[in-house]
C-alpha positions in Angstrom: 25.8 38.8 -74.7 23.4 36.0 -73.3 26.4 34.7 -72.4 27.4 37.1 -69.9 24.4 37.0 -68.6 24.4 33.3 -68.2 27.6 33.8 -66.1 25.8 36.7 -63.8 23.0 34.3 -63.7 24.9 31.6 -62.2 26.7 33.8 -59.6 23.8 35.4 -58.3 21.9 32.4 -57.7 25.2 31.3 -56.0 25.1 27.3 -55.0 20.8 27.4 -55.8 22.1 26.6 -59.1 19.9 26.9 -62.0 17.6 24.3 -64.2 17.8 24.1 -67.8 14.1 25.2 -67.8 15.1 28.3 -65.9 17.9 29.4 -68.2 15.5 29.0 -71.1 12.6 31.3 -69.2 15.1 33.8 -68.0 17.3 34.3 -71.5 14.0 33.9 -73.6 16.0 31.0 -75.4 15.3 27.3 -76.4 16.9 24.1 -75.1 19.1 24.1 -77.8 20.3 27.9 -77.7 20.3 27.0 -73.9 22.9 24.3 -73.8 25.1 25.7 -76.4 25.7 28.9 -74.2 26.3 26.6 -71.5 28.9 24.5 -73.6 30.6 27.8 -74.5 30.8 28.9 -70.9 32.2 25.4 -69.5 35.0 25.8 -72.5 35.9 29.5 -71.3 36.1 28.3 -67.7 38.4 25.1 -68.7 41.4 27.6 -69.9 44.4 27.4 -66.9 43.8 30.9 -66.2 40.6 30.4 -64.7 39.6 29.8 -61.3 36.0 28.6 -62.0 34.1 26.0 -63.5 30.6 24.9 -64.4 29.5 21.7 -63.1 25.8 20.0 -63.4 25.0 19.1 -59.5 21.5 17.9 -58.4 19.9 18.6 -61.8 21.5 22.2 -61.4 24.0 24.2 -63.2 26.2 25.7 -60.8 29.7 27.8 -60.7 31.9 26.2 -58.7 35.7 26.4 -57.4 38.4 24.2 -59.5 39.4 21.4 -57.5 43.2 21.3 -58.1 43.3 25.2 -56.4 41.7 22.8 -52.8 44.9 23.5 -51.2 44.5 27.6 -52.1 41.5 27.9 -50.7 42.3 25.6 -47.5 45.0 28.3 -46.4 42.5 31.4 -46.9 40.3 29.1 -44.6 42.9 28.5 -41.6 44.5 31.6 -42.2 44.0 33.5 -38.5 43.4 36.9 -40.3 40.6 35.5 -42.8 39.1 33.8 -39.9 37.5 36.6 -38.0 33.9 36.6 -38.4 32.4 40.3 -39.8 29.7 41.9 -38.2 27.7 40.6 -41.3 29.2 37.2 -40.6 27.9 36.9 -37.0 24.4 38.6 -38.1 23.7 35.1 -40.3 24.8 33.0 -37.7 22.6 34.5 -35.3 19.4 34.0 -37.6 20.8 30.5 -38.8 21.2 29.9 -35.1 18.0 31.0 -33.4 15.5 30.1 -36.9 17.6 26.6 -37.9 16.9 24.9 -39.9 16.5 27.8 -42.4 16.8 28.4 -46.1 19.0 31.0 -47.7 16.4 33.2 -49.0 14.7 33.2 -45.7 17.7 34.5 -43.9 18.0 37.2 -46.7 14.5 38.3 -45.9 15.3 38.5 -42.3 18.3 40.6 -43.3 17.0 41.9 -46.1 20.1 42.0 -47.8 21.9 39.1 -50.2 23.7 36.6 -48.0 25.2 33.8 -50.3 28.4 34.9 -50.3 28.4 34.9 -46.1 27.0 31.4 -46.3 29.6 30.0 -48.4 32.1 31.4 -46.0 30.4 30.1 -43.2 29.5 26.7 -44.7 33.5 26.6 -45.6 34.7 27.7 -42.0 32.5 24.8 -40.6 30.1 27.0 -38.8 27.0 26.2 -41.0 25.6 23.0 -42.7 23.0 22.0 -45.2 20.7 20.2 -43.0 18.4 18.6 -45.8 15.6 20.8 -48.4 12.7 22.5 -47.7 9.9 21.8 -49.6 9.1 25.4 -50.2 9.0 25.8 -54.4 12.7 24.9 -55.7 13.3 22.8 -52.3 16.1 25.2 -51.3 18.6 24.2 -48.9 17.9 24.0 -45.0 21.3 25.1 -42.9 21.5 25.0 -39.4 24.6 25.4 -37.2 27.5 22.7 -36.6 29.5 21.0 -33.4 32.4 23.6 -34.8 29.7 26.8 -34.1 29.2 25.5 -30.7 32.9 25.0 -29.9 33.8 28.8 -31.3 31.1 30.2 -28.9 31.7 28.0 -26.1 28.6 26.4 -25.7 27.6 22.7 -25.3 24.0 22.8 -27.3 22.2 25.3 -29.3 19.8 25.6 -26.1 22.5 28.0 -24.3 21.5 30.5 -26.4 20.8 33.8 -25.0 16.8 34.3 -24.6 16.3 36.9 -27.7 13.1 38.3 -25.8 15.9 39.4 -22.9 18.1 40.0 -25.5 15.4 42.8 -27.0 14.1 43.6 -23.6 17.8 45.0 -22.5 18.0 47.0 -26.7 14.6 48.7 -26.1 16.5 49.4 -21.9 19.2 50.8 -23.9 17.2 52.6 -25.8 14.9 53.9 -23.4 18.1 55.4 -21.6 19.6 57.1 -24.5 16.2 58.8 -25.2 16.2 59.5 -21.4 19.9 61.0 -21.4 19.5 63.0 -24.4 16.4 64.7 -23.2 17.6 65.2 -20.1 20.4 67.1 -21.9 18.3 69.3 -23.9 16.3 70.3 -20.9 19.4 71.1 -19.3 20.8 73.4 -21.8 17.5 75.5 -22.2 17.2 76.2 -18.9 
């Protein structure tokens, strides 16, 4: 069972990773217990059938994709229909773009939803980039946008940026208007 939840472990903390230390705290195990579920995880992900792995990257066990399927996930990347950006896609970029540089979790409390999987996909389409650590606790990973972000939206710097205080002035206009129209409405019909 602590298995399993090693596994979940590892995919929700997505390419944070997790310490040895953490494993131990979170499954209530010791180091020994700790690397032996880790052993037998590695050895389930090593059968041919398997598109994962575990691999220990900056002192941090992480899942990650197997190497010899590159070319696999290279055609998802340049494939035209996998390469429109959802309206969840564009959402990160925005914060990434008008906060950079900016940690994962930080962008998730702007959201307030998950967003490692979105990251991955951004960091993998070339929009994104880690842009150093942040040395909140953990030193999570800074991103901030790329040359290819700027090219996609046709802009020469990050600086041609809309203004977000216009951006907000013309939602609360919009706003103001709808509240406007639909009152006007309901006036008309009771009269």
């Amino acid at each position: 069972m602590n298995k399993a939840i090693l596994e979940g472990l590892l995919f929700v903390v997505g390419e944070d990773g997790l310490t040895i230390q953490q494993i131990e705290d979170v499954l209530n195990v010791n180091e020994e217990e700790c690397k032996e579920l880790i052993r037998e995880l590695k050895k389930d992900y090593e059968e041919e059938d398997r598109g994962l792995r575990i691999d220990f990257l900056g002192n941090r066990f992480k899942l990650t994709t197997k190497f010899e399927h590159r070319e696999y996930y290279q055609k998802l990347i340049e494939n035209p229909e996998t390469n429109t950006l959802s309206q969840a896609a564009l959402e990160t970029l925005a914060i990434i773009a008008y906060n950079e540089p900016i940690t994962r979790i930080q962008v998730d409390e702007l959201r307030g939803v998950g967003s490692t999987s979105i990251i991955r996909k951004l960091v993998a389409k070339g929009f994104i980039k880690e842009s150093g650590r942040s040395n909140m606790v953990g030193r999570p990973i800074l991103y901030e946008t790329t040359n290819e972000f700027l090219d996609y939206f046709g802009l020469s710097s990050i600086d041609e940026l809309p203004n977000i205080d216009d951006i907000l002035e013309k939602v609360e206009t919009k706003e103001e208007k709808n509240t406007d129209l639909y009152s006007s409405k309901y006036v008309e019909e009771n009269n």
